[in-house]
VMD Tcl script that draws the C-alpha trace (Angstrom):
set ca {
  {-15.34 -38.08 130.19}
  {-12.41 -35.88 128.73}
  {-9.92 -38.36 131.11}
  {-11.93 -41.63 129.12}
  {-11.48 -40.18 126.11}
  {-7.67 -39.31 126.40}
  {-7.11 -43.04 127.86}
  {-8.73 -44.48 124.76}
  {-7.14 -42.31 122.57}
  {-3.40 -43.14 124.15}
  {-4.17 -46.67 124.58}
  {-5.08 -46.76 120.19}
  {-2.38 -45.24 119.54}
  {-0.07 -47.58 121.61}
  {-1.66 -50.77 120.37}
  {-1.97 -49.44 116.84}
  {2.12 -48.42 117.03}
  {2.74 -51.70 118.57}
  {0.96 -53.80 116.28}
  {1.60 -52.54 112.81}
  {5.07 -51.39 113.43}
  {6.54 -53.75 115.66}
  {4.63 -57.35 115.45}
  {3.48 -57.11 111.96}
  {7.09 -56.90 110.48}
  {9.02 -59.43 112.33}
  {5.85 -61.66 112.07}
  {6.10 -61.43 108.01}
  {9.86 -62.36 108.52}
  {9.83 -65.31 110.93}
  {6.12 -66.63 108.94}
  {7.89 -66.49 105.44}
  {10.71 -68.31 106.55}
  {9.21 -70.98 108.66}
  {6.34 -71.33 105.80}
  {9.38 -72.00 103.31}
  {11.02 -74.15 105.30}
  {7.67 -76.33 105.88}
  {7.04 -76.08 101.65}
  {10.51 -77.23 101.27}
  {10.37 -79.89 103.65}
  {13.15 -78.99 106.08}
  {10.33 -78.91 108.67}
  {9.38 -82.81 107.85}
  {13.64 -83.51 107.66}
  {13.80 -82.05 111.51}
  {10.55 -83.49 112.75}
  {11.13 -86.72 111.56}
  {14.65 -86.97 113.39}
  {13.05 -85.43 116.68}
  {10.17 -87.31 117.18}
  {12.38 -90.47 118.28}
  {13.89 -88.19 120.82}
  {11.28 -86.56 122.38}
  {8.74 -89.60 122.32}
  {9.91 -90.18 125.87}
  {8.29 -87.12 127.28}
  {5.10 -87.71 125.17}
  {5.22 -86.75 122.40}
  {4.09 -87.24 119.08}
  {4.88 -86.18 115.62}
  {2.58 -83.46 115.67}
  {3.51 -82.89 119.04}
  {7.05 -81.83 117.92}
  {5.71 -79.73 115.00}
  {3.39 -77.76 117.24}
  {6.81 -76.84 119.53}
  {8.13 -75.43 116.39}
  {5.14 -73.20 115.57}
  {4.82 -71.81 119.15}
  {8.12 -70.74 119.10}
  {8.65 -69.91 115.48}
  {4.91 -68.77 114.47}
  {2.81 -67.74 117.10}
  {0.61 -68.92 120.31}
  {-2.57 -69.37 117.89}
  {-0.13 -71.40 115.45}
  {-0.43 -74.79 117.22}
  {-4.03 -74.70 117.42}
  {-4.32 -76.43 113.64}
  {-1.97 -78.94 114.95}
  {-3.65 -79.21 118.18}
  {-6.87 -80.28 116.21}
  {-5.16 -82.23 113.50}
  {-4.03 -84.63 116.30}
  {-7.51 -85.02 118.18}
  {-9.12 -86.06 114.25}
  {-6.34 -88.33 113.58}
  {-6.76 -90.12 116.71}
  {-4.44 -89.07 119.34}
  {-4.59 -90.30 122.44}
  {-5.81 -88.22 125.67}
  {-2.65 -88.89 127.34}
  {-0.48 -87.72 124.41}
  {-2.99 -84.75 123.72}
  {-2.46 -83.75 127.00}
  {0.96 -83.61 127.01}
  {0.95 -81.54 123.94}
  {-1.21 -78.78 125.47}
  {1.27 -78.66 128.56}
  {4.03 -78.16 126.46}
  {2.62 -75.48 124.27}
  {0.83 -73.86 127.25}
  {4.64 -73.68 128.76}
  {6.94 -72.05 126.08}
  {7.02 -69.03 124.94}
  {4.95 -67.85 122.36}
  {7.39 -65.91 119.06}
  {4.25 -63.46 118.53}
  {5.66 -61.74 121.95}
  {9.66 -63.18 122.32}
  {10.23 -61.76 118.57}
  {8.97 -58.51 118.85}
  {10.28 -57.73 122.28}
  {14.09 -58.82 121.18}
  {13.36 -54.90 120.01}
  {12.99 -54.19 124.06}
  {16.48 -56.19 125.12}
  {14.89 -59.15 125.15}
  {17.70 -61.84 125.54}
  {16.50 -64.06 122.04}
  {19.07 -67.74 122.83}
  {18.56 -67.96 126.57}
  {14.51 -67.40 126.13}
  {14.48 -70.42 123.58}
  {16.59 -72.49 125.58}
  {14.43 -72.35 128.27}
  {10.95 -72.71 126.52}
  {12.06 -75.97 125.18}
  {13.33 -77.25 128.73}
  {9.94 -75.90 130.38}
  {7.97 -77.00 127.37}
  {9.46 -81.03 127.47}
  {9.52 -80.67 131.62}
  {5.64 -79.96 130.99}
  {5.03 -82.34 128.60}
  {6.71 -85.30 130.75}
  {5.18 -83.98 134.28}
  {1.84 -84.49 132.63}
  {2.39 -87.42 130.71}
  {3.83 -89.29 133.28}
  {2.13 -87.37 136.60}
  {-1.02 -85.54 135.93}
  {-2.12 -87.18 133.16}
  {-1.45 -90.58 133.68}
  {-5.13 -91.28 134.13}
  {-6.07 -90.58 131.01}
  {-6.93 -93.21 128.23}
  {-3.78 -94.09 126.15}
  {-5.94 -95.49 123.32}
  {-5.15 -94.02 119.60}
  {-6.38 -94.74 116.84}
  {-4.10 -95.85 113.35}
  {-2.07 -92.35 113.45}
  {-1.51 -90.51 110.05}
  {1.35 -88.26 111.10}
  {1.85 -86.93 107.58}
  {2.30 -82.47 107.34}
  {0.10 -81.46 104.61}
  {1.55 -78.12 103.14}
  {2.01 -76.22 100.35}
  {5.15 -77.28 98.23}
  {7.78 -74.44 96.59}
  {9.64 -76.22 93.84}
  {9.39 -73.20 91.57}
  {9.56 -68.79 91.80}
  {6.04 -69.12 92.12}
  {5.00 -71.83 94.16}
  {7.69 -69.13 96.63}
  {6.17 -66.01 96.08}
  {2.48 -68.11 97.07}
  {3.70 -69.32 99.98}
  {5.74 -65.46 100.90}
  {1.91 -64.11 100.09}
  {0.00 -66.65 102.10}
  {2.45 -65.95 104.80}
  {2.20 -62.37 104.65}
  {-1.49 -61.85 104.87}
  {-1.25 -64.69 107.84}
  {1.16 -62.50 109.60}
  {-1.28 -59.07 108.76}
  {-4.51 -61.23 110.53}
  {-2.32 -61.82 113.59}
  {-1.15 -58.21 113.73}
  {-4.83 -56.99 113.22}
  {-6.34 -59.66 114.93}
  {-3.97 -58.06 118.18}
  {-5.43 -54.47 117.84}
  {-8.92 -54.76 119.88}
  {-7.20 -56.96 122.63}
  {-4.36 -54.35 122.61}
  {-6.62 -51.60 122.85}
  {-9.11 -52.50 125.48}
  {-6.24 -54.58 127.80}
  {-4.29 -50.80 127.98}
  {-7.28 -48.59 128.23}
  {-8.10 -51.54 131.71}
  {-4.41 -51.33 132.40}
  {-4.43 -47.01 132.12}
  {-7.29 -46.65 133.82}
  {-6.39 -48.49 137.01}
  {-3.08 -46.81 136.71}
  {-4.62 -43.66 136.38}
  {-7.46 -43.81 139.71}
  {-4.37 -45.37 141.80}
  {-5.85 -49.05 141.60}
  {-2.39 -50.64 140.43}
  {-0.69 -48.77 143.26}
  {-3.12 -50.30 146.04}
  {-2.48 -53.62 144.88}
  {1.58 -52.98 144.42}
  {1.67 -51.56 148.49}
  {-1.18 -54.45 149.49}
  {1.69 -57.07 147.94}
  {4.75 -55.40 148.89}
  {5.21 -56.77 152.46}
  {5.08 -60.38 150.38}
  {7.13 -59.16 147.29}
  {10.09 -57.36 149.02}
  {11.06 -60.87 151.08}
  {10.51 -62.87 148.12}
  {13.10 -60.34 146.32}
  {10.69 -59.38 143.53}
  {10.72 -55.93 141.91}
  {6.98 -54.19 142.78}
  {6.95 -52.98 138.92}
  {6.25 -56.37 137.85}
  {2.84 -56.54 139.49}
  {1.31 -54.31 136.68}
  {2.57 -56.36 133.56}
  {1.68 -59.54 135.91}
  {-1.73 -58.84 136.45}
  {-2.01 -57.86 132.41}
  {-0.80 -60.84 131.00}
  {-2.41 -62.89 133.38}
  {-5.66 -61.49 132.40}
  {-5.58 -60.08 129.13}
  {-2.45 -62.16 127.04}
  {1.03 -62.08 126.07}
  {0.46 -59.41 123.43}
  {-1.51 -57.03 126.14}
  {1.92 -57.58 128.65}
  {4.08 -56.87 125.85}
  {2.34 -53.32 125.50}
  {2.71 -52.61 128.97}
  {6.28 -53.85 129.19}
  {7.11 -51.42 126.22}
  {5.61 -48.16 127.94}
  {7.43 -49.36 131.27}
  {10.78 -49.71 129.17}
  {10.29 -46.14 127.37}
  {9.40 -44.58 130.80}
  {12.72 -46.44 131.85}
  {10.59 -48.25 135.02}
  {11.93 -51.79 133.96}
  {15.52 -52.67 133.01}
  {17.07 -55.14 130.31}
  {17.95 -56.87 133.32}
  {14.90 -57.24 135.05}
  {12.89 -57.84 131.74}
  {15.24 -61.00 130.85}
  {14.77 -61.66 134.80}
  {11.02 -62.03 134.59}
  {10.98 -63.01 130.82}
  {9.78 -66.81 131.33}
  {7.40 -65.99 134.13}
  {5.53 -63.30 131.53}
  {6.19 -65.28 128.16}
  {4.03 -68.18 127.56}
  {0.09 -69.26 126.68}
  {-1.03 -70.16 130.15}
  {-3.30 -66.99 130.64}
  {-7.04 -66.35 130.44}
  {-7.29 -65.54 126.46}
  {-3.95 -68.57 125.85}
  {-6.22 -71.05 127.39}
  {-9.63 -70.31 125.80}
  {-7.88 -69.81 122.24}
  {-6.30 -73.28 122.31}
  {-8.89 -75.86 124.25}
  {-11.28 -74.36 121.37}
  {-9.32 -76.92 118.99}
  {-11.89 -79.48 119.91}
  {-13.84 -81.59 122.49}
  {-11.17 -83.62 124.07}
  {-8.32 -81.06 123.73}
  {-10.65 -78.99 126.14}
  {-11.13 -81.87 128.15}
  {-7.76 -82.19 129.47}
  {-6.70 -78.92 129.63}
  {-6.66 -78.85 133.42}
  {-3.65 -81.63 133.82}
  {-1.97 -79.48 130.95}
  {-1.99 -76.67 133.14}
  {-0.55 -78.27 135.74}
  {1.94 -79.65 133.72}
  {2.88 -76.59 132.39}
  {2.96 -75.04 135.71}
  {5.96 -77.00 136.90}
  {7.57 -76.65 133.06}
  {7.09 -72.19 133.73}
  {8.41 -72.72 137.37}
  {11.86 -74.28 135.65}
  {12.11 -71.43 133.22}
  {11.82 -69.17 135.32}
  {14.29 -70.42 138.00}
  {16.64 -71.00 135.07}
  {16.33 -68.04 133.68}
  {17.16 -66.22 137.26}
  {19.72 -68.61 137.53}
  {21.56 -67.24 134.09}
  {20.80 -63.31 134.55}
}
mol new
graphics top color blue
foreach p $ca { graphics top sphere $p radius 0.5 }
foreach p [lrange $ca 0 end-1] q [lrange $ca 1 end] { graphics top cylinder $p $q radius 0.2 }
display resetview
């Protein structure tokens, strides 16, 4: 019992540190400023002269706004958008191509945060946008092209606060600040209980059975054995859960700048157990076509992360 309770008690105190004093100030930053720029209208300005661009890979409108929250907001951020879409009329095909695209990028609730770790900030967005339009057009165009490509009249209009005045900004600062404090909070018991799992197995030797059961496959392949822990937790548990682990492997000096930048676009991005359920629960046919979006964003990960290894 006295091991349980020292796990629990180092695993709070981790995810407590992590969240209040690492996510919940750069996510005040980045949400203020995006949530200006979106009551100001720069966000409409650069959507509307995107959308022409990027409509050959399948996307929308919307579709271009919800790359701009994932990688500006958070991984929860596009799941408004994500909704928006399927009650305005979207089609299946475009929906799907959506989901692909945010399940591929990476997410700023863990890139921002982790720039703190030696996180490499312009290479990680430059390949999230590649991996997110490479998923976007391998499931438009491959995976999805099955599904119906019937809309409906689309409204494509951004409904959002407007700050013409000091205190239409100070609403939208506020409104941004207590979203950023629900994300932060809203981390905590997923932080907690991911790194007591992630301790425990570490701690009865479970982490180092699986690391020597997958070495005779990693060392050929050229992959560093410390990934396997941070792997398996963001795999299972999310990109905020990996992020913990990465920053006790980093402080115990176990994984490098190097390696971290290395593996960045393998461990950064939605497609995980708690990505997937948070954003099919947008609605009915979002969920519906989530499997092609996988896919899809399984070929856009595999191009970040070759061009990622490519650049370190």
């Amino acid at each position: 019992m006295d091991i349980l309770i020292d796990i629990i008690l180092k695993a709070g105190r981790t995810a407590v540190d992590l969240s209040l004093f690492v996510l919940l100030p750069v996510m005040v930053v980045m949400l203020s400023l995006m949530r200006l720029l979106e009551a100001r209208g720069a966000l409409d300005w650069l959507v509307a002269r995107l959308t022409p661009a990027l409509r050959p890979f399948g996307l929308t409108g919307l579709g271009v706004f919800a790359a701009l929250q994932i990688n500006f907001v958070s991984f929860a951020a596009p799941l408004a958008t994500l909704t928006m879409m399927e009650q305005r009329g979207t089609s299946d095909r475009h929906l799907a191509a959506t989901l692909a695209m945010v399940f591929a990028m990476a997410q700023a609730n863990v890139v921002f945060p982790m720039l703190t770790m030696g996180l490499a900030f312009g290479p990680t967005l430059v390949f999230s946008l590649l991996g997110g339009l490479t998923a976007a057009a391998a499931t438009y165009y491959l995976f999805g092209r099955r599904l119906s490509c019937a809309e409906a009249t689309l409204d494509e209009t951004l409904h959002h606060p407007v700050a013409d005045n000091a205190k239409g900004v100070l609403d939208v600062i506020n409104r941004a600040g207590a979203e950023a404090f629900k994300i932060a909070i809203g981390a905590i018991p997923m932080l907690v209980l991911s790194l007591v799992a992630v301790t425990a197995l570490k701690r009865f030797g479970v982490i180092d059975l699986i690391t020597a059961a997958l070495a005779p496959l990693l060392g050929p392949a050229g992959i560093d054995p410390v990934l396997v822990l941070p792997s398996l937790t963001k795999y299972l548990a999310g990109g905020t859960a990996m992020m913990g682990v990465v920053d006790d492997l980093r402080r115990a000096g176990q994984l490098s700048v190097e390696l971290l930048n290395a593996s960045a676009d393998f461990l950064i991005s939605p497609l995980d157990l708690v990505g997937v359920a948070v954003l099919i629960a947008a609605g009915r046919r979002v969920a519906a076509v989530w499997k092609p979006a996988a896919l899809g964003a399984c070929i856009g990960i595999a191009l970040r992360t070759l061009g990622h290894l490519t650049w370190t």
